[in-house]
C-alpha positions, 0 to 999 in steps of 0.5 A: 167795772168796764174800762170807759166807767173807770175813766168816768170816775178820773179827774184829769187835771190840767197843766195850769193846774199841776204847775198851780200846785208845784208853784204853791209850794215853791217848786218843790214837788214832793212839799206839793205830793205830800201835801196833796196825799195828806189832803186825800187821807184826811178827805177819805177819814173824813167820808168814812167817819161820815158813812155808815160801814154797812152801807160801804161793806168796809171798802170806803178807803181804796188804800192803806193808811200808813200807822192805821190798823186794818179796820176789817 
């Protein structure tokens, strides 16, 4: 994958929105890392319950989740 299509799949996020974030949580940017990365865990369990594991050859998730087995 070439470099300009990687930066087609990034999500840049504003300012506002990162501040929107850490405000939600209080100020405290670890409340607001941990809940952002349990949002992301849950949506790629959820895609991958969805998706056939064939059609994805296994690679679904792009990281290890913690205290889960390796699938392969």
């Amino acid at each position: 994958m070439s470099a300009a299509s990687e930066r087609e799949h990034v999500a840049d996020a504003t300012d506002e929105e990162i501040d929107a974030i850490v405000a939600e949580f209080g100020g405290d940017a670890r409340q607001a890392i941990r809940a952002l990365l349990h949002d992301l865990t849950q949506i790629a369990l959820d895609a991958e319950a969805a998706v056939s594991r064939g059609y994805v050859r296994g690679n679904l998730l792009p990281f290890k989740l913690r205290g889960s087995a390796d699938p392969s």
